[in-house]
N, CA, C and O atoms as CSV, one atom per row, in Angstrom:
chain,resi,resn,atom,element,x,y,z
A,1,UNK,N,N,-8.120,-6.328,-1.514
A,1,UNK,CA,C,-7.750,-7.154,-0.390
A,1,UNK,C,C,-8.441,-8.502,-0.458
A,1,UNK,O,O,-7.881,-9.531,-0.081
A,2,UNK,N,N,-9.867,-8.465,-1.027
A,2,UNK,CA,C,-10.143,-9.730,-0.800
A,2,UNK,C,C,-9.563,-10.485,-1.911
A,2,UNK,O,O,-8.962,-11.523,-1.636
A,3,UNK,N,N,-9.648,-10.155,-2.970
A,3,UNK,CA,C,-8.968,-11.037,-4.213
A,3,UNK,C,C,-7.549,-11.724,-3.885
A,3,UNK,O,O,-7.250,-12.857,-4.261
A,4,UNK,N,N,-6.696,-10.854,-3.110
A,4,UNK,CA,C,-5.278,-11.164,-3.052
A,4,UNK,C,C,-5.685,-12.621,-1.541
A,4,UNK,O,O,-5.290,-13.786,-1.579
A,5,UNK,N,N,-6.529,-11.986,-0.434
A,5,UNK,CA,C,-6.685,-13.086,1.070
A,5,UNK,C,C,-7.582,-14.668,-0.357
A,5,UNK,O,O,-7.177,-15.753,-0.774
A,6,UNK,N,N,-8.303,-14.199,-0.477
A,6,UNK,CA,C,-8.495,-15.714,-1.837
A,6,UNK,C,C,-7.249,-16.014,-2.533
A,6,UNK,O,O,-7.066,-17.222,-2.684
A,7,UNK,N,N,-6.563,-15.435,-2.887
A,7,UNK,CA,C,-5.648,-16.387,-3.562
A,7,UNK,C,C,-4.374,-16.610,-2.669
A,7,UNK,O,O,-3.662,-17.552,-3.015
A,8,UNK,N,N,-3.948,-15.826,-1.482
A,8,UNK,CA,C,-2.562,-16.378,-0.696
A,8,UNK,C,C,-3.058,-16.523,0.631
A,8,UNK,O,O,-2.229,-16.402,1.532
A,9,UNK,N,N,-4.384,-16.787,0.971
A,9,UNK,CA,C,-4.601,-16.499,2.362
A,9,UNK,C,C,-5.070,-15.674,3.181
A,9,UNK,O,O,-6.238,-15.295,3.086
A,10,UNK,N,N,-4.546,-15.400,3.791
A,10,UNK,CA,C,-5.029,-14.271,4.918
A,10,UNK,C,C,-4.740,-12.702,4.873
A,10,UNK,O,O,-5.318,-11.862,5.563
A,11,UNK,N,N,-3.932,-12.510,4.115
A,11,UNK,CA,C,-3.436,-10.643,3.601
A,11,UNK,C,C,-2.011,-10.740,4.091
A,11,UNK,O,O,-1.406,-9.667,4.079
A,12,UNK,N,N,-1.371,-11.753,4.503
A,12,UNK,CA,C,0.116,-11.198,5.361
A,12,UNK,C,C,0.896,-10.702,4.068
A,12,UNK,O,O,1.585,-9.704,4.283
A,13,UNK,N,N,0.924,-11.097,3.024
A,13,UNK,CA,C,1.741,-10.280,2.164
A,13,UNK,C,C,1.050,-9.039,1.828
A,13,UNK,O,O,1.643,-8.402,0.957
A,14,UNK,N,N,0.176,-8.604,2.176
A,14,UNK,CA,C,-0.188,-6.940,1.519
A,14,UNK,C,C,0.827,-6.003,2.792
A,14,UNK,O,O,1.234,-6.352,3.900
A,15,UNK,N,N,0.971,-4.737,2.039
A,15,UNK,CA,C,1.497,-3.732,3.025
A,15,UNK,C,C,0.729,-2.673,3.251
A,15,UNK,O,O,-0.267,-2.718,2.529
A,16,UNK,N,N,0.753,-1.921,3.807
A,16,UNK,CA,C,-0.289,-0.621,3.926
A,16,UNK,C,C,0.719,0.156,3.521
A,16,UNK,O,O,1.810,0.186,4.090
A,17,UNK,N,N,0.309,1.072,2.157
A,17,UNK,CA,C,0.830,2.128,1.818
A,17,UNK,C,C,0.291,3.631,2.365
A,17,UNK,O,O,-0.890,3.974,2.425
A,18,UNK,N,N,1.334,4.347,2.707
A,18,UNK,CA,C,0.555,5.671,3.100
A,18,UNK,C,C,0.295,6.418,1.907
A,18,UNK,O,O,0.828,6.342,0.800
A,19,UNK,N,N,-0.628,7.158,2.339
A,19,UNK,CA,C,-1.628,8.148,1.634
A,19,UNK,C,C,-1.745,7.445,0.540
A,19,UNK,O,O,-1.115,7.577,-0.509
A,20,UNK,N,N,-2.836,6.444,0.894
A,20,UNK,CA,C,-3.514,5.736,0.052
A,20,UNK,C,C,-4.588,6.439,-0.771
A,20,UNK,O,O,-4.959,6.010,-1.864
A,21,UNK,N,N,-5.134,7.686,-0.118
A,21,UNK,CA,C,-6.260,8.352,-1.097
A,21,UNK,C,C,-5.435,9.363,-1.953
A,21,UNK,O,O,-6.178,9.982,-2.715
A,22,UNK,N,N,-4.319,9.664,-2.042
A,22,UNK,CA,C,-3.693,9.887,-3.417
A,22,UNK,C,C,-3.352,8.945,-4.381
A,22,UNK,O,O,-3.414,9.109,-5.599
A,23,UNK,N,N,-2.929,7.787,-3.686
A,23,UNK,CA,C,-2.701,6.611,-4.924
A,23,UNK,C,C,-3.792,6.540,-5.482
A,23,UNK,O,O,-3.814,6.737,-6.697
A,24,UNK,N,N,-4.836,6.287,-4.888
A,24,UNK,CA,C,-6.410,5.707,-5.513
A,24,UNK,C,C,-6.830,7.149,-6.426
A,24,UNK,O,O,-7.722,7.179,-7.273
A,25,UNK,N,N,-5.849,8.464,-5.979
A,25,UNK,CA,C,-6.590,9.373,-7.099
A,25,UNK,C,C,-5.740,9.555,-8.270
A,25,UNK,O,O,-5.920,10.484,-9.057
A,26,UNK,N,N,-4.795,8.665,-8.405
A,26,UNK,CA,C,-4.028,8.436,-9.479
A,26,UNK,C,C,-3.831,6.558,-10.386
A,26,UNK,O,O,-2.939,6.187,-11.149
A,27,UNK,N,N,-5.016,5.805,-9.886
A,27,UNK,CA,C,-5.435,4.829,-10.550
A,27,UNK,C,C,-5.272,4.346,-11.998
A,27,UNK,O,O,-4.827,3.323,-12.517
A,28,UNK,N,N,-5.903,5.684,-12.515
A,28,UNK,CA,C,-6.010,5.148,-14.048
A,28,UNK,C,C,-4.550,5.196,-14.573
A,28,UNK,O,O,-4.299,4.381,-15.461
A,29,UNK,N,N,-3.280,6.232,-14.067
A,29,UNK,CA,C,-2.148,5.946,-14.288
A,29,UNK,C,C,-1.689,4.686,-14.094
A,29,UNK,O,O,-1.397,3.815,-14.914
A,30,UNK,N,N,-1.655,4.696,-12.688
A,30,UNK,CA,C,-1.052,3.050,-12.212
A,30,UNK,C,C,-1.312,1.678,-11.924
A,30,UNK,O,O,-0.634,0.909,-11.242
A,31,UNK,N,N,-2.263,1.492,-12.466
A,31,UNK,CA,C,-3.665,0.164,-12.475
A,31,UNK,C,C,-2.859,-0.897,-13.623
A,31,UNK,O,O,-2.503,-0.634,-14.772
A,32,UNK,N,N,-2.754,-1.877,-13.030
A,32,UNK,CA,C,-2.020,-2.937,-14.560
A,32,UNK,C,C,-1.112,-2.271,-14.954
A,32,UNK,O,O,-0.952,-1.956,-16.133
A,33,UNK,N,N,-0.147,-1.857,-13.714
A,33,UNK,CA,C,1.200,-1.334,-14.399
A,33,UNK,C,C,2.028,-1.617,-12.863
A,33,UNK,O,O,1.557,-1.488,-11.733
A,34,UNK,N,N,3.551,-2.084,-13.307
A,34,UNK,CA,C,4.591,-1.993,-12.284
A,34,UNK,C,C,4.743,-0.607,-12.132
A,34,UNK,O,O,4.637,0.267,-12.993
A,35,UNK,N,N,5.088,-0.472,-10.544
A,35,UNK,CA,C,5.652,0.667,-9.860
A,35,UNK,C,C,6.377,0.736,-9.041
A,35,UNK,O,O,6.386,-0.350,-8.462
A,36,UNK,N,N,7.249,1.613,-8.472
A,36,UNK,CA,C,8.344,1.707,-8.000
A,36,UNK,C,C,8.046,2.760,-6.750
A,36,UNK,O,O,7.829,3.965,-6.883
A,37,UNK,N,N,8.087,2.016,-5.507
A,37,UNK,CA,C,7.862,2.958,-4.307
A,37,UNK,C,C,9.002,3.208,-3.330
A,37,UNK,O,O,9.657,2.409,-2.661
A,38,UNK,N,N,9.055,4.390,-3.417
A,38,UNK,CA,C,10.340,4.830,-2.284
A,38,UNK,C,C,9.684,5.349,-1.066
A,38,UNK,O,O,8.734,6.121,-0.938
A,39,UNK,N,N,10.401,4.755,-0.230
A,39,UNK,CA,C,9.562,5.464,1.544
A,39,UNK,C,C,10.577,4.777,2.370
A,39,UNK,O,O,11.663,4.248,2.131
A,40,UNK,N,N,9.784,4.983,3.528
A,40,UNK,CA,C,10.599,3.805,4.821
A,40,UNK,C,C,9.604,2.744,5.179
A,40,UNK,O,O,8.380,2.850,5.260
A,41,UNK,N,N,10.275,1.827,5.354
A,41,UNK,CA,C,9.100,0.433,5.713
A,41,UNK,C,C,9.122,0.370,7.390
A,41,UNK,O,O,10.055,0.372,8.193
A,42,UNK,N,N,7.819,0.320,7.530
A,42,UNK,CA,C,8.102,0.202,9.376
A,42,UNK,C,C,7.215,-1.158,9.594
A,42,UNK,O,O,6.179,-1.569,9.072
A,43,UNK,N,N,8.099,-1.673,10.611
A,43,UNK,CA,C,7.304,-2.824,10.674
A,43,UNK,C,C,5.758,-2.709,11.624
A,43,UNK,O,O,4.731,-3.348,11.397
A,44,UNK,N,N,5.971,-1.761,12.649
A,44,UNK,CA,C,4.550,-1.188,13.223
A,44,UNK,C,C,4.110,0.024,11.854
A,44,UNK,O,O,4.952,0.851,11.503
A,45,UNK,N,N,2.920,-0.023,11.289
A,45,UNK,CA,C,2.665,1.580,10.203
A,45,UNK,C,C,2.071,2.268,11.356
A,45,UNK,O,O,2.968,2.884,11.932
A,46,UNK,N,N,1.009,2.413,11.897
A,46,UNK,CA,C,0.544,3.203,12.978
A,46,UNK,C,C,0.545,2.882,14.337
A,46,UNK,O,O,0.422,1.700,14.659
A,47,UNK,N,N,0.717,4.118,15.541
A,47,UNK,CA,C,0.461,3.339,16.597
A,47,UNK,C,C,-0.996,2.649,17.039
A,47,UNK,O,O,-1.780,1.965,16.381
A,48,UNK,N,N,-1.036,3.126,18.471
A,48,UNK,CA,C,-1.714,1.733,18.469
A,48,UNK,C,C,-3.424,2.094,18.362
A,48,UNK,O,O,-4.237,1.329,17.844
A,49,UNK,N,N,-3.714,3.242,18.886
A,49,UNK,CA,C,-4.771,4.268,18.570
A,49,UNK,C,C,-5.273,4.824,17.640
A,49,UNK,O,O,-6.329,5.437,17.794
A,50,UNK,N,N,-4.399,4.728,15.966
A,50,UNK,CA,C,-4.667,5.238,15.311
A,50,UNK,C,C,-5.534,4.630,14.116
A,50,UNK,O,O,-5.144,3.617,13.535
A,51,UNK,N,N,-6.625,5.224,13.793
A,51,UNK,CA,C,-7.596,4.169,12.479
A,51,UNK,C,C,-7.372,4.650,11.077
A,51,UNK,O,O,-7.687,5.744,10.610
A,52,UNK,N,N,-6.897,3.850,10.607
A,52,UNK,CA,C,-6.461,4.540,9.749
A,52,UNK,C,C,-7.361,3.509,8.257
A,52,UNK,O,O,-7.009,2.350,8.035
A,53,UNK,N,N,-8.068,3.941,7.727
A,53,UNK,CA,C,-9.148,3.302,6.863
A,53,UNK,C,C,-8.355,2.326,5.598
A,53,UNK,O,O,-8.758,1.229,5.210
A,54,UNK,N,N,-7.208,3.016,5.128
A,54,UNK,CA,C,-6.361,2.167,4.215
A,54,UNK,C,C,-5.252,1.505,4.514
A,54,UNK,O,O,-4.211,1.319,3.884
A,55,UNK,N,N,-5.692,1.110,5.776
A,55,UNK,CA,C,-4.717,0.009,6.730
A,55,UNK,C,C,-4.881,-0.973,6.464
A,55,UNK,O,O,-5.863,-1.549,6.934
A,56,UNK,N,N,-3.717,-1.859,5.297
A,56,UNK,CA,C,-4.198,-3.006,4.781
A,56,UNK,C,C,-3.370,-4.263,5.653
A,56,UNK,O,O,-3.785,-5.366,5.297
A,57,UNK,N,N,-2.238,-4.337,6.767
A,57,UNK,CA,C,-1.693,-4.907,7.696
A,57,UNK,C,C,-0.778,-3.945,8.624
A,57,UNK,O,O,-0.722,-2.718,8.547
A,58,UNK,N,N,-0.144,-4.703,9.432
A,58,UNK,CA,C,0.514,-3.470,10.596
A,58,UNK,C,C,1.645,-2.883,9.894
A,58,UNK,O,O,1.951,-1.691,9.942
A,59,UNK,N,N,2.327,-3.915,9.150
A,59,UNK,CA,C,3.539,-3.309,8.646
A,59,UNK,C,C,3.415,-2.520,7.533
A,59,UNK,O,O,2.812,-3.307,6.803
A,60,UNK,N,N,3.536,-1.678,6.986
A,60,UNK,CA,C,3.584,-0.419,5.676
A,60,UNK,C,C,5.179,0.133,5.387
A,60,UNK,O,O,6.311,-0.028,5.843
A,61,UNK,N,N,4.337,1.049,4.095
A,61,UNK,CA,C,5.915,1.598,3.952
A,61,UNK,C,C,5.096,3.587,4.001
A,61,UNK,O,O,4.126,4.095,3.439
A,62,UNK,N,N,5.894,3.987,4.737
A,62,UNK,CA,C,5.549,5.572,4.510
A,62,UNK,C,C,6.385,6.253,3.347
A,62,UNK,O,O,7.588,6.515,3.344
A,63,UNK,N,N,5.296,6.503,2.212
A,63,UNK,CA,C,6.364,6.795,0.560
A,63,UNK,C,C,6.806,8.320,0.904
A,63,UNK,O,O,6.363,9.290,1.518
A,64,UNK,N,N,7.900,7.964,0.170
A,64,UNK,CA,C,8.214,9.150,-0.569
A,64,UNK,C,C,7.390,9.270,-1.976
A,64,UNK,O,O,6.742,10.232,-2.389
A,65,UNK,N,N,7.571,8.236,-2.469
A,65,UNK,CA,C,7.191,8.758,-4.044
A,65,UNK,C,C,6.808,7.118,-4.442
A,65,UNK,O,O,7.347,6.124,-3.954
A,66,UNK,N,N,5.601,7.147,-5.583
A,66,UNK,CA,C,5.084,5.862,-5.889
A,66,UNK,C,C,4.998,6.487,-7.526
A,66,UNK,O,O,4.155,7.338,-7.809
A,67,UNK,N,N,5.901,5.992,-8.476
A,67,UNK,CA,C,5.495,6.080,-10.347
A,67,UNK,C,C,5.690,4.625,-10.525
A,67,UNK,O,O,5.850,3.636,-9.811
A,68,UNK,N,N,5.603,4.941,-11.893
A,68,UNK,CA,C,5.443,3.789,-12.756
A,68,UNK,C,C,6.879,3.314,-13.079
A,68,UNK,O,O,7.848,4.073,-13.076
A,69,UNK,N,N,6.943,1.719,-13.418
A,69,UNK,CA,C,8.273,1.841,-13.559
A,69,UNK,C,C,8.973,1.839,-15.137
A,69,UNK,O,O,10.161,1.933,-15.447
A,70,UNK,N,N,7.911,1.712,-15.892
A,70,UNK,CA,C,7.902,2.501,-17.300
A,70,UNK,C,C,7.357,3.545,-17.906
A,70,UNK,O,O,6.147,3.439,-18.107
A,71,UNK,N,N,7.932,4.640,-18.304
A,71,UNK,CA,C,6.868,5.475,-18.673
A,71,UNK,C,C,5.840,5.097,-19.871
A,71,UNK,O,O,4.920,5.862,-20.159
C-alpha cells in the first residue's frame, strides 16, 4: 500500500480483495505475475462495523477464484 499511495497518491486505485490471508499464503505463486480474479465487486466491501485488517479501500471485489493468468 505504501509503495503504490507514493507513486499514484492516496490508494484510490487499490481494491480490497477478500480473503486476503489466503492470497498472502499463496505469494510465492503469484508475486511478479498477472492474475485473473473472479468475484463480485461491491462498491461498499464491508459494512460499516466491520474491521477487517486487509481492508485496502471501501470498494473490493469478494473472489471467487484468484490464478495466474499464465501457467
Amino acid at each position: 500500500m505504501e509503495a503504490i499511495r507514493s507513486r499514484r497518491g492516496d490508494g484510490e486505485s487499490v481494491l480490497t480483495l477478500s480473503e486476503g490471508d489466503r492470497v498472502l499464503q499463496r505469494r510465492a505463486d503469484l508475486n511478479h505475475r498477472f492474475v485473473i480474479v473472479t468475484g463480485t465487486f461491491k462498491r461498499v466491501f464491508n459494512e460499516q462495523d466491520v474491521l477487517d485488517l486487509y481492508q485496502c479501500n471501501d470498494a473490493g471485489i469478494e473472489q471467487d477464484s484468484v490464478r495466474r493468468a499464465h501457467p
